[in-house]
VOPA-68414 format. One record per residue: residue number from 1; y, z, x of N, C-alpha, C in turn. Coordinates in Angstrom, 3 decimals, padded with zeros to 6 digits. Layout:
<pts>
NUM / Y / Z / X / Y / Z / X / Y / Z / X
...
</pts>
This chain:
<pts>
1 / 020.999 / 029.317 / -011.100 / 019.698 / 029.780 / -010.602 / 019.955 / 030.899 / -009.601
2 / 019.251 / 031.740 / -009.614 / 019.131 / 032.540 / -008.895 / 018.244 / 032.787 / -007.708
3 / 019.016 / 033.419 / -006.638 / 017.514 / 033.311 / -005.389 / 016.178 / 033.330 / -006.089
4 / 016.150 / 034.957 / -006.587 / 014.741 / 035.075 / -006.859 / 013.929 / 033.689 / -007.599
5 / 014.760 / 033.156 / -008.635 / 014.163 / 032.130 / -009.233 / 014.075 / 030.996 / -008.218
6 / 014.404 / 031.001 / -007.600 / 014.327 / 030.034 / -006.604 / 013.298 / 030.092 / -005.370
7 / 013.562 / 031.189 / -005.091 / 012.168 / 031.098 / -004.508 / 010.328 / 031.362 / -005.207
8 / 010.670 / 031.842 / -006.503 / 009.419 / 031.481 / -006.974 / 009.350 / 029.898 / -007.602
9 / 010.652 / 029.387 / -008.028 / 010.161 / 027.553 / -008.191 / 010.004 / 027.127 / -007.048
10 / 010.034 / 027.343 / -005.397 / 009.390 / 026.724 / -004.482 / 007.942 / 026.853 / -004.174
11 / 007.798 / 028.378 / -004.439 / 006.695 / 028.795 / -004.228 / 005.442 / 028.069 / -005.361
12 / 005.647 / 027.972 / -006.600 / 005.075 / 027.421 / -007.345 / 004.945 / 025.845 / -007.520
13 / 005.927 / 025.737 / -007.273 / 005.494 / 023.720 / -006.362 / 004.857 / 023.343 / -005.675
14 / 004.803 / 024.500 / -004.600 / 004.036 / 024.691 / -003.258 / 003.013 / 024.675 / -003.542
15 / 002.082 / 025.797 / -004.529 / 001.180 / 026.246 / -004.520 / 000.295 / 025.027 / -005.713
16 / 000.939 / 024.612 / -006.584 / 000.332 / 024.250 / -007.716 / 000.456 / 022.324 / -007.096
17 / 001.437 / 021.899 / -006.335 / 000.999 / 020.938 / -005.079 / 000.202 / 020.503 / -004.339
18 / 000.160 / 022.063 / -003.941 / -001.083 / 021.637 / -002.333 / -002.290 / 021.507 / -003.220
19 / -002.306 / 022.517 / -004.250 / -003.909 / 022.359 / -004.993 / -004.573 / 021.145 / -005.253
20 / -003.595 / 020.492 / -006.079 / -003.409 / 019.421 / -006.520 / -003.715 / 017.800 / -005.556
21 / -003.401 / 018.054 / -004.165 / -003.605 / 017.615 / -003.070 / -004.884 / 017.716 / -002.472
22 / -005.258 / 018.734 / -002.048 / -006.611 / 019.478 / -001.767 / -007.808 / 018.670 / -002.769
23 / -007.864 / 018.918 / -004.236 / -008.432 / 018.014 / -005.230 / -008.479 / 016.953 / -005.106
24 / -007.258 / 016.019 / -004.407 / -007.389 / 014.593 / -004.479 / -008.036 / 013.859 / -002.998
25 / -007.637 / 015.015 / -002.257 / -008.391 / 014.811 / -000.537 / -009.737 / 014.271 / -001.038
26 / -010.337 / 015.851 / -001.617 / -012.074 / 015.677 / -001.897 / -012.416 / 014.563 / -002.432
27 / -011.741 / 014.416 / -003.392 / -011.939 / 013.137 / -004.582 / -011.814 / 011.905 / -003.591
28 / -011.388 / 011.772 / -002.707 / -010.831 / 010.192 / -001.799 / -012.408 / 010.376 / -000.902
29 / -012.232 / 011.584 / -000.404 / -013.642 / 011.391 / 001.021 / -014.331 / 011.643 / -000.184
30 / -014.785 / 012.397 / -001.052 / -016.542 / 011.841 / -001.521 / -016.475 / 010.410 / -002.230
31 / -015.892 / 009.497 / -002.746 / -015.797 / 008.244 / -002.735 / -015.932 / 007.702 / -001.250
32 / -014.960 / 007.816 / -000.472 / -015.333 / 007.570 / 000.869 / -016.965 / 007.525 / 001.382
33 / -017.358 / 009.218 / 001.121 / -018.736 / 008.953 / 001.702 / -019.757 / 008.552 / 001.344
34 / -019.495 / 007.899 / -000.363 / -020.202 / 006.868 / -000.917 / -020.339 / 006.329 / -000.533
35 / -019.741 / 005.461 / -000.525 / -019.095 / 003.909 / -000.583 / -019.579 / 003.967 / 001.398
36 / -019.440 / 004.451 / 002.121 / -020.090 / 004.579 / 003.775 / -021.635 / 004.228 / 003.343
37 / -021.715 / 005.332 / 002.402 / -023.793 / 005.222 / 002.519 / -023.755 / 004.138 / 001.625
38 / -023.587 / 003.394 / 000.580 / -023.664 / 002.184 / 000.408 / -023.961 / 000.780 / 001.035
39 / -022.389 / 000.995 / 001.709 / -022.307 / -000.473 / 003.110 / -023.969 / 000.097 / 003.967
40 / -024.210 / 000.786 / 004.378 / -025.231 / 001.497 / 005.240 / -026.463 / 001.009 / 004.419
41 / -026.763 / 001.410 / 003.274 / -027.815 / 001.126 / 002.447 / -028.236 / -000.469 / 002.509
42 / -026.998 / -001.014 / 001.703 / -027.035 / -002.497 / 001.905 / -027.136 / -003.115 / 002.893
43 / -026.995 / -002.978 / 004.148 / -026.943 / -003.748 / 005.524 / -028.140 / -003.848 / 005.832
44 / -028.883 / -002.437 / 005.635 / -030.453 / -001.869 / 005.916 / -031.424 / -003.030 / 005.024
45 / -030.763 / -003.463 / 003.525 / -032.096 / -004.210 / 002.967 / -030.998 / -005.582 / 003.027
46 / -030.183 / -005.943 / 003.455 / -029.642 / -007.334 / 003.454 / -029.304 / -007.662 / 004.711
47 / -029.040 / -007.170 / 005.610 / -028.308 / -007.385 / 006.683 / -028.892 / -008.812 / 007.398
48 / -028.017 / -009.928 / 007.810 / -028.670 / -010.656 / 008.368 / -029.223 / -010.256 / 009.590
49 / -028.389 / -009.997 / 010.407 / -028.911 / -008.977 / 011.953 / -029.452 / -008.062 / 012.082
50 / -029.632 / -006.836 / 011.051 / -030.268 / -005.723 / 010.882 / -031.051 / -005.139 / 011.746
51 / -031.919 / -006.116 / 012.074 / -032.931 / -006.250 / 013.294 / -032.803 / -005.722 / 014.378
52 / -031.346 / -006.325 / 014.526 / -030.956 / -005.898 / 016.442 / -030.441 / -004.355 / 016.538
53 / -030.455 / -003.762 / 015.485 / -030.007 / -002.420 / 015.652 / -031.240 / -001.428 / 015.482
54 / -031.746 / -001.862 / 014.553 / -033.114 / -000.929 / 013.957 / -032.587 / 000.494 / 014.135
55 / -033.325 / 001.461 / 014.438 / -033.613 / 002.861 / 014.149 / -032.139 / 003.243 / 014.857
56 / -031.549 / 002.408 / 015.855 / -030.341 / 002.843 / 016.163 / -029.149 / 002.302 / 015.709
57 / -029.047 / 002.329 / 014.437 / -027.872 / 001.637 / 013.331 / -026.892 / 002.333 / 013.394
58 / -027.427 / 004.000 / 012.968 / -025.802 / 004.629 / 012.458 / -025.166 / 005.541 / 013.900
59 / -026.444 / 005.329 / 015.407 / -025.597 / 005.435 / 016.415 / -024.461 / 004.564 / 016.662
60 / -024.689 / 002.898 / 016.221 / -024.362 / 002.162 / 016.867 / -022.795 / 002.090 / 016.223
61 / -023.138 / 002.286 / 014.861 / -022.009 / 002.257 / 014.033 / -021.091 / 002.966 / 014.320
62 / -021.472 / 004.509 / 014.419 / -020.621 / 005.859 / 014.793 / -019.637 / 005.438 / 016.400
63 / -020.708 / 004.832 / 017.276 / -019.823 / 004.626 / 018.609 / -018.954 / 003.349 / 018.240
64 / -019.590 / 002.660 / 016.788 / -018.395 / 001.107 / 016.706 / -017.020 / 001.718 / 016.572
65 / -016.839 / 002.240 / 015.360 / -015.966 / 002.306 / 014.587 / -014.931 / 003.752 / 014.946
66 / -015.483 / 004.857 / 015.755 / -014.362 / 005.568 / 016.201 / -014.021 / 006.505 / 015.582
67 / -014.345 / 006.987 / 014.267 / -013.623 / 007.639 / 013.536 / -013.940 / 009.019 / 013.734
68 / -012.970 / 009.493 / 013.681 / -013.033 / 011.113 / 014.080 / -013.962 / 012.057 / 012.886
69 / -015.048 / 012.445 / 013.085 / -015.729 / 012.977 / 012.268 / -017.170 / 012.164 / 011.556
70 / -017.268 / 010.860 / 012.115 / -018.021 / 010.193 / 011.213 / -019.161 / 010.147 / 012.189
71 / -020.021 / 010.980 / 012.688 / -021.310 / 010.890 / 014.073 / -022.137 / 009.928 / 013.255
72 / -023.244 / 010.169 / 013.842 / -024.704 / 009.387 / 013.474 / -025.037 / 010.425 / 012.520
73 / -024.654 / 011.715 / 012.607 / -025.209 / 012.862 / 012.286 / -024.932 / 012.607 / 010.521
74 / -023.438 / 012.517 / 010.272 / -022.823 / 012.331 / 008.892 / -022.599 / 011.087 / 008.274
75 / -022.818 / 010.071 / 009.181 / -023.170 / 008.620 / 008.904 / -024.702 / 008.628 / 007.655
76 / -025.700 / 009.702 / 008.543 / -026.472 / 009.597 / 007.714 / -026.653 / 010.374 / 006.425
77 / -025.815 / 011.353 / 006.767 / -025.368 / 012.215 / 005.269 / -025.090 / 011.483 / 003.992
78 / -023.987 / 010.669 / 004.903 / -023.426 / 009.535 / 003.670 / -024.643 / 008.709 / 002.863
79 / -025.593 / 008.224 / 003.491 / -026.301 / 007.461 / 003.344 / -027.275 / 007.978 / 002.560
80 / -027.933 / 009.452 / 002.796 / -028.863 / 010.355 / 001.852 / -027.789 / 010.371 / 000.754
81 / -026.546 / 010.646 / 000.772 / -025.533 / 010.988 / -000.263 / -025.534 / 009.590 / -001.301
82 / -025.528 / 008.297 / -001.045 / -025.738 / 007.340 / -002.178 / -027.212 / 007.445 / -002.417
83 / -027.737 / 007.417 / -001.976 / -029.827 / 007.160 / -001.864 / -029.788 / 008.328 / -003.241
84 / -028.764 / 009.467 / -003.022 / -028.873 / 010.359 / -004.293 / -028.290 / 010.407 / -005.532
85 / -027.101 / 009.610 / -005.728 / -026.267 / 009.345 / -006.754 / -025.623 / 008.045 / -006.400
86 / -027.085 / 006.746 / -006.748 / -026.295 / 005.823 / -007.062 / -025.841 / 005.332 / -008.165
87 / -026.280 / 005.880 / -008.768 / -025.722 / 005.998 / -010.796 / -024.240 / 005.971 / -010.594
88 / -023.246 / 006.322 / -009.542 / -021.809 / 006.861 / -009.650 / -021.217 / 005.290 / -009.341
89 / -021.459 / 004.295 / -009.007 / -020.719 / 003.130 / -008.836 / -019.891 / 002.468 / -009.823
90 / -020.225 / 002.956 / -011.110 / -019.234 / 002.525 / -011.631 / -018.043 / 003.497 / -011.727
91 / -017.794 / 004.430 / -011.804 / -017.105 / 005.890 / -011.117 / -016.308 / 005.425 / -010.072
92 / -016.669 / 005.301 / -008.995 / -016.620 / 004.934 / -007.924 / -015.505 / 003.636 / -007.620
93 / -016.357 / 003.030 / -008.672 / -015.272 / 000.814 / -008.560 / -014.038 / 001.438 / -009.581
94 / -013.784 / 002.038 / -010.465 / -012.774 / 002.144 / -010.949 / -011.769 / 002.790 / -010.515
95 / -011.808 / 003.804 / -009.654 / -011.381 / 004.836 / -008.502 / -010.994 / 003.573 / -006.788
96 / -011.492 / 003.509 / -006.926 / -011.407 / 001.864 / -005.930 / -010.493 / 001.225 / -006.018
97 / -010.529 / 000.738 / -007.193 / -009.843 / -000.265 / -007.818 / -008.452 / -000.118 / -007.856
98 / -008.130 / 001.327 / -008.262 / -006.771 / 001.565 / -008.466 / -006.268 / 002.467 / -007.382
99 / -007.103 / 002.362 / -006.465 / -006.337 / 002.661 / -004.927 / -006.025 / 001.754 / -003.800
100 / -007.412 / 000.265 / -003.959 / -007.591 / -000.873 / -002.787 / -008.441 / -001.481 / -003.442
101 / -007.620 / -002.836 / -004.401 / -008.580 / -004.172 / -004.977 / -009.781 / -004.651 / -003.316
102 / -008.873 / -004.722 / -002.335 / -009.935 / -005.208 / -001.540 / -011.085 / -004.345 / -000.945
103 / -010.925 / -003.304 / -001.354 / -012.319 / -002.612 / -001.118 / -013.812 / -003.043 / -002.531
104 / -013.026 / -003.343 / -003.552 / -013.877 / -004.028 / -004.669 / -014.293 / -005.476 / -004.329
105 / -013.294 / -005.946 / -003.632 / -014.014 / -006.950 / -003.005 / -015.330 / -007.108 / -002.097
106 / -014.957 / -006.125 / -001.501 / -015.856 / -005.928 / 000.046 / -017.130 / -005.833 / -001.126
107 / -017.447 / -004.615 / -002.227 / -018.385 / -004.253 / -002.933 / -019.048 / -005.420 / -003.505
108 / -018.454 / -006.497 / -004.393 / -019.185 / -007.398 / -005.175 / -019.456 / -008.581 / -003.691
109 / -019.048 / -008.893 / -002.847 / -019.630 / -009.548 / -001.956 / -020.483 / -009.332 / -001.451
110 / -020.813 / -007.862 / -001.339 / -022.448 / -006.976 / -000.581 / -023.362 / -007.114 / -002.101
111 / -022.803 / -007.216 / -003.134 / -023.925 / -007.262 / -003.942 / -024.700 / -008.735 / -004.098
112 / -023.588 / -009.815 / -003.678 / -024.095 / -011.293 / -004.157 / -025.137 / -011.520 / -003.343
</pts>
């Protein structure tokens, strides 16, 4: 092998990699921000406590849970985001499934 070839097989690992990466990011957070407005959806018409939070749910949530990026603001994104494509759950459980059985869990227990 030669430099030159060598630095274009890094470069092309690199490039055809990160893409490849980048694609699977998106693919993980918009499942992610399903599956958020889901739990959110469901709590809203099942929740036993529901009550004690009312209109201040996805503040309460956003200050629970910590996560860098997830406000009240995009909490509720998530939540317009299933309210709009809940047709995708089965999409969604199979993609699940073969990343974290116990997140399929968490799912058919919010449905029972």
């Amino acid at each position: 092998m030669k430099f030159r070839q060598l630095i274009k097989a890094i470069n092309t690992a690199h490039l055809s990699l990160q893409s490849s990466a980048a694609k699977a990011v998106n693919r993980h957070l918009t499942v992610r921000n399903w599956l958020i407005g889901y739990y959110i959806v469901e709590f809203e018409q099942r929740g036993e406590d529901r009550a004690a939070y009312g209109t201040r749910l996805r503040e309460v949530i956003a200050d629970k849970i910590k996560i860098k990026g997830l406000t009240a603001p995009e909490l509720s994104r998530c939540r317009q985001f299933y309210q709009a494509y809940p047709q995708i759950l089965g999409l969604v459980t199979q993609q699940l499934y073969d990343f974290s059985p116990q997140i399929i869990l968490g799912l058919s227990t919010q449905e029972s």
